[in-house]
Every structure is written in C-alpha cells, then in structure tokens.
C-alpha positions in Angstrom: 134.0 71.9 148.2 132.5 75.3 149.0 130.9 75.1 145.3 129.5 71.9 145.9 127.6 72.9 149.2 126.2 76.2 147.1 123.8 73.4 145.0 121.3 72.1 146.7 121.6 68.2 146.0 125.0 68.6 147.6 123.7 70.8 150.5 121.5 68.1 150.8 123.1 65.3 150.7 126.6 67.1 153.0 123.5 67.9 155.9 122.5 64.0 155.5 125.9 62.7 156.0 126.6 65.4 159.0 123.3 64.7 160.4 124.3 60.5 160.6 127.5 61.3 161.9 126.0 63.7 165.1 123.7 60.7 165.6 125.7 58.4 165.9 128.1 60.5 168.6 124.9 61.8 170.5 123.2 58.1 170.5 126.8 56.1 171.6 128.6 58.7 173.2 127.2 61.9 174.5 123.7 60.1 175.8 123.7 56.3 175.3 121.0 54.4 176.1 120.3 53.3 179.5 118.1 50.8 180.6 115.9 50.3 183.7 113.4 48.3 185.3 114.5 44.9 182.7 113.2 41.8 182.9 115.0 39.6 185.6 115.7 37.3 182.5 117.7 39.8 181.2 120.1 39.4 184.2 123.4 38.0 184.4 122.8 34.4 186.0 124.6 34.8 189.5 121.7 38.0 190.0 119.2 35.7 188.5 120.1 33.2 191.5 120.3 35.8 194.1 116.9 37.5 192.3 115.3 33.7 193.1 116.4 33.5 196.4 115.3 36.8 197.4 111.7 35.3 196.4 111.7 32.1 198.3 112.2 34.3 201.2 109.2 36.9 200.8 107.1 33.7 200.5 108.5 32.1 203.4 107.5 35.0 205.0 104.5 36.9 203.4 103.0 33.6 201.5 101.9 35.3 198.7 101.5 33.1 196.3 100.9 35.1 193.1 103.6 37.3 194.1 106.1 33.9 194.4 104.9 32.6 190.9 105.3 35.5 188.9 108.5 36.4 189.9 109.2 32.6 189.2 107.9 33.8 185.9 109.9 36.6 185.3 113.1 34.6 184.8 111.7 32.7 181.9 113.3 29.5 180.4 115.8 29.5 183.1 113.5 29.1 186.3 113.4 25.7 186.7 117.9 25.7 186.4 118.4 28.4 188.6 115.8 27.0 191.0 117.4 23.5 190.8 120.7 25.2 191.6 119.1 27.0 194.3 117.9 23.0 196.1 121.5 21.4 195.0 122.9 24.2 196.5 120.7 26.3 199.5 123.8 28.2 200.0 122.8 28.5 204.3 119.2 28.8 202.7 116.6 27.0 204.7 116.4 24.1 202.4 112.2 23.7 203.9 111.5 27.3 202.7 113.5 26.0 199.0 111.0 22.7 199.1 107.9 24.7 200.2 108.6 27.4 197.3 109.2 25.0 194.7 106.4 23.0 195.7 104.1 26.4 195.4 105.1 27.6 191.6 104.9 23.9 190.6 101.5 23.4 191.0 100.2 27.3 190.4 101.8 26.3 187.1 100.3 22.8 186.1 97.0 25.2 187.1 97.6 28.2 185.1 99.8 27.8 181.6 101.8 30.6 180.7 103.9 32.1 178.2 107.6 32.1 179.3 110.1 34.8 178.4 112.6 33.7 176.8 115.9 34.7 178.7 118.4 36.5 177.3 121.7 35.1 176.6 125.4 36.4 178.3 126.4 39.2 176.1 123.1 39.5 174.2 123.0 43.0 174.8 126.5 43.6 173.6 126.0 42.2 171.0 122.9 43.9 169.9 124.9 46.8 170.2 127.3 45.7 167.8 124.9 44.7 165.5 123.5 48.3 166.0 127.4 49.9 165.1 128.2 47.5 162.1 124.7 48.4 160.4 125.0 52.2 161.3 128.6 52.2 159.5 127.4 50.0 156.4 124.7 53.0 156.4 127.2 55.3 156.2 129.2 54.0 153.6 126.2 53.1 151.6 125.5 56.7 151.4 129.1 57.8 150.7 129.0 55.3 148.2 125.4 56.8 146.6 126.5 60.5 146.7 129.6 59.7 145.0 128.3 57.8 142.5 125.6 60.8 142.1 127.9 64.0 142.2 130.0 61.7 139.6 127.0 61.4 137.3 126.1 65.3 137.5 129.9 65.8 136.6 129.4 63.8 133.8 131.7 60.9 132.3 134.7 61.2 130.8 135.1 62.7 127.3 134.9 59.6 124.9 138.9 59.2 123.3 139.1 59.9 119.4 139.1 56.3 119.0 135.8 55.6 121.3 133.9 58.2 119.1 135.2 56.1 115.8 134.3 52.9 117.3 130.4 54.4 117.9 130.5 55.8 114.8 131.0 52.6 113.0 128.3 50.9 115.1 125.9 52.5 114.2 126.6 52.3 110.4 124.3 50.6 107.9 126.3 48.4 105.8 124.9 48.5 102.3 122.4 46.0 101.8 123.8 44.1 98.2 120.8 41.7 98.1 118.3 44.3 98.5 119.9 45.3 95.4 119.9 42.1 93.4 123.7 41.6 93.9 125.3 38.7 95.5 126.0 39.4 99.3 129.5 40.2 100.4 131.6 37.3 101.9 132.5 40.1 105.0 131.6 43.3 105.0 133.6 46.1 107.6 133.1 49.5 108.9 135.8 51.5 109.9 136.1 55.1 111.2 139.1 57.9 111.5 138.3 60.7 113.6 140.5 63.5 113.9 142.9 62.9 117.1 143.4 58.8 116.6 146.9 59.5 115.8 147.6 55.8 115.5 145.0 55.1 113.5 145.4 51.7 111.4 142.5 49.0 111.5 143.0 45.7 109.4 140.5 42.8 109.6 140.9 38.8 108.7 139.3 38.0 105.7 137.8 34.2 105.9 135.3 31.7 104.5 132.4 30.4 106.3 134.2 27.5 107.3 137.1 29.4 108.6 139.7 29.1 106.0 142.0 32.1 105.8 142.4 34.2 102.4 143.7 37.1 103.4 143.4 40.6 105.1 142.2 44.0 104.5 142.7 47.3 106.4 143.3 51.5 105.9 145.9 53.4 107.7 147.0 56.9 108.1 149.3 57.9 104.8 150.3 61.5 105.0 149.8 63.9 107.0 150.0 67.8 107.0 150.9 70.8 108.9 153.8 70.5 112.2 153.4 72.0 115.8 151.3 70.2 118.4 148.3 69.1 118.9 146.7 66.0 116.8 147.7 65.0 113.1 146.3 66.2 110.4 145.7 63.3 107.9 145.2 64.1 104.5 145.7 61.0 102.9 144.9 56.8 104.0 146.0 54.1 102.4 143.4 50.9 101.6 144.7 47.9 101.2 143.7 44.3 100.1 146.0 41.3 101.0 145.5 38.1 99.3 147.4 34.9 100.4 146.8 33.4 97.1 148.6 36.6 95.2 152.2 38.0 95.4 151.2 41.5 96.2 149.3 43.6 98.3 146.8 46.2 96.5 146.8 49.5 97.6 145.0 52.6 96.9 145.6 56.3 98.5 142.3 58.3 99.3 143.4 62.0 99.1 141.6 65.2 100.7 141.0 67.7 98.3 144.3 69.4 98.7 146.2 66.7 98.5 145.1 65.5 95.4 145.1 68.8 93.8 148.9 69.5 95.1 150.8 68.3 92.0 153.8 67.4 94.2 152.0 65.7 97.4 150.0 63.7 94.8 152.9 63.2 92.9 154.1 61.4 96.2 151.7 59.6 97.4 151.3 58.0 94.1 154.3 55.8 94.6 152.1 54.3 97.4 149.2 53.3 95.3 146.5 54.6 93.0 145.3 58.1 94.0 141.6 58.6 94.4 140.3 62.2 95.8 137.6 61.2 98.8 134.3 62.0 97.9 131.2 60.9 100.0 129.2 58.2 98.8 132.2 57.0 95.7 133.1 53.5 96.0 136.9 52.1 94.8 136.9 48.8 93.9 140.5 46.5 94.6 141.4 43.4 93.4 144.0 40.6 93.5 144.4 37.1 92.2 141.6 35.8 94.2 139.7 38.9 96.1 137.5 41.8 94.9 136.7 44.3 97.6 134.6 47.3 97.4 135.3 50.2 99.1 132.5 53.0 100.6 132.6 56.1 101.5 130.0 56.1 103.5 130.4 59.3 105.4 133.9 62.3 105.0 134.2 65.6 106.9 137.4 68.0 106.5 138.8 69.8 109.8 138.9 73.6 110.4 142.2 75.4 110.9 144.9 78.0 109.5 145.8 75.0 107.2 145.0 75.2 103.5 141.1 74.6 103.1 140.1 70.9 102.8 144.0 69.9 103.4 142.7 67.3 106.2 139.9 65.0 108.0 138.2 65.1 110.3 136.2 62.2 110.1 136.3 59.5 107.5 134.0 56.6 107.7 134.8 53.6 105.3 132.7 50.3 104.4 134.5 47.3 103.3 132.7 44.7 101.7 134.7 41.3 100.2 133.9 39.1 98.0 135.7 35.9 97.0 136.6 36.0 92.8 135.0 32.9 90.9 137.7 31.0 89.2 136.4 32.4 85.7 136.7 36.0 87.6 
C-alpha cells in the first residue's frame, strides 16, 4: 500500500477517495445542514394550520390586506384545505374574523393571479436526504470500482497460459492459399500450435463434407519427450495422425527434433509409432488412407534453450492441416 501511494495516480486517486469520505462525515455528521426562514409550505400541516390562524388574527386586527394574502400565499396548494379546516373547525376562533379573512384573500385573488408554491409533502425532506446518502454511496463505489479497475490495468493482465499463446498463434496463421496456386482447395484446412509448457498438448479435429457427413478425424499429440526434473516437458517428438472411417487403420507419422532423429536408439523407438520425419520449417508430409489425403505444413518450428542436448526439444511448433477427400480413381 505504501508503494502504491509513492505514484502519483494512486496518490491521486487514495486523496480523492479520503477526500469523499471527510465530506460526507463533515456534511452529515460534524455540520449538517440546517435550515431557516422556509417557506410555510414546507411546514408540517398542524403548524401550517396554526401558521393560518395566526394570520386571520393580525387581520382581524391590523387589516392589512396584503399582509393577509401573501401569507395566504405562502402556503401554496394547501391554502384553500387548511383554510377550509380552519371554518369547519374555528377551534374557539371567532368564526366572523375566519368569514371576514377568507372573504379578503378570495377576492385579492380573483384580482391579482399568482403563482402558487407548491407545498411540500410529509417527509419530503427526509427523503431528499436519502436520495442525497444513496447517490453519495453509489459515488463512492463507482470510484472504488474505477480505481480498481485502473490500478488493475497498470498491473497488467495475467500472463497468457502456454495454451492461450498457441491458440493466438494459430489465429493469426495464413493457411496456404491452394487455389492461388492452381490446386484444388482443401476440403478443411487446420492450424494447430505446441508451445513449450502445454504439457497436455493433443488437438484432433472432425473431418466432414459440406453437407455434414462424417469421414473421419485428424490431430497431433505430444510423442516423446526428453530430459526429468521439474518444470514443463520437453517434447521432442509429435505424432500426426489421419483417421479414416472408411479404412481399418489410422496413419501415423512422428515429426522428430533434430536430436531425436539423429539418436539412432530414440529414432529407432519412435519408429514403431509411425514413419519418422526430422521437423524442418516450411516441409510438408503428406498421409493417406483408403479414402483421405492430408497434407501436413510446417508452417513455423523453434527448439528451446537448456543444459539438454542442442535441438533435443520445442519450443514452439506450428502445424497446418489441410484435407482433401481421394477421388474414387485416387
């Protein structure tokens, strides 16, 4: 925390939410506000009654009529109840001093139009305040909510998994363009990545016609590895592979690193597994079955650094599948 308030953006933004805070205390508890001289609208309505009674009798004694009608006035919307209260009701009021009154403001009124006040309502005031709490808090949070978000975005996201780097490294491959070439275009065509640390590396995808028919499957996955202790795997061999439902057998074909393949008993080994081809970027393997022919490109190949053998592992291998369906003269 004391790091955080050494930069200014978070000296900034620390003195902003302190700042809100003493405000708040100061405004609602220290010094609230307090009002004087309001509107007699504003009043609860048993002091709006008394307030009107009060009138009728400095004008049953002084006569001043402007006097009488604007604090007839001052009530608002709620004059004519509380003054009809005030006749139903004169409360050991003299009733003629009530009639004489009424009589008074009634006619200064059809003679002069005015704006009324509107009166306030019981509670209004409360409930302003609350209003005034609830949107002080929501301004709070809002800017907890901000400077997280911002001290987050400084710290930067989260390193991206071994995985999450392959998957962006295969979007952004361009597939091979076979009619730019002159060759037929591909029935599917797939891009798949190994980046050192994807220990469970093994990506297969469906291989089907336009109209949805299955015909079989294609994928690579990890083959051999190299090296013990911890830390990731160190692959130094995959295994392609080219399923066709229409054939008995899956094809399969082990790409090597340069150590592997050069190892007489590792390649001895891994041969059991399939036909062993040493990785080199931009060679394409080609695998077929009754009904299948799939090319395979490698589009992209780096080896890893470490006390291992030189070129003994990857650590990044970026394939391109492309399928194409076999004529029946193929």
């Amino acid at each position: 925390m004391a790091g955080l308030l050494k930069k200014p953006a978070g000296a900034a933004f620390a003195g902003g939410v302190l700042g809100l805070i003493l405000g708040l205390v100061w405004a609602w508890l220290i010094q609230p506000v307090q009002w004087k001289d309001a509107s007699p609208a504003l009043l609860h309505p048993a002091y709006q009654e008394e307030y009107l009674r009060m009138a009728i009798d400095s004008y049953s004694v002084h006569h001043d009529a402007e006097a009488a009608l604007r604090r007839y006035q001052a009530l608002g919307a709620v004059g004519p109840v509380i003054l009809q209260t005030i006749q139903t009701n004169p409360a050991g009021q003299d009733p003629a001093a009530i009639l004489e009154f009424s009589q008074q403001v009634v006619s200064a009124l059809s003679l002069t139009p005015t704006a009324t006040t509107q009166p306030a309502q019981p509670g209004q005031g409360k409930t302003g305040g609350y209003i005034l709490v609830v949107l002080a808090v929501l301004a709070l949070g809002l800017l907890l909510y901000i400077g997280i978000r911002f001290f987050r975005h400084r710290r930067g996201a989260a390193p991206l998994t071994a995985a999450q780097q392959a998957r962006e490294i295969s979007r952004q491959v361009e597939v091979i363009d076979y009619a730019a070439r002159g060759e037929e275009p591909p029935l599917a065509q797939f891009v798949t990545t190994y980046v050192l640390g994807d220990d469970l590396f093994d990506d297969s995808f469906s291989i089907e016609t336009a109209s949805g028919e299955f015909l079989g499957e294609c994928g690579v996955g990890i083959s051999e590895t190299i090296g013990v202790g911890e830390g990731p795997k160190r692959v130094s061999a995959f295994e392609v592979w080219l399923f066709d439902k229409s054939d008995i057998q899956t094809v399969t074909k082990v790409l090597m690193s340069n150590h592997a393949y050069h190892d007489p008993h590792t390649f001895a080994r891994l041969q059991a597994k399939g036909e062993p081809i040493l990785v080199e970027k931009g060679k394409q393997i080609i695998l077929e079955t009754a009904a299948i022919q799939m090319a395979v490109t490698i589009s992209d190949m780096a080896y890893g650094q470490s006390a291992l053998p030189e070129e003994s592992f990857f650590e990044r291998l970026t394939l391109e599948l492309a399928v194409w369906p076999k004529t029946a003269g193929g």
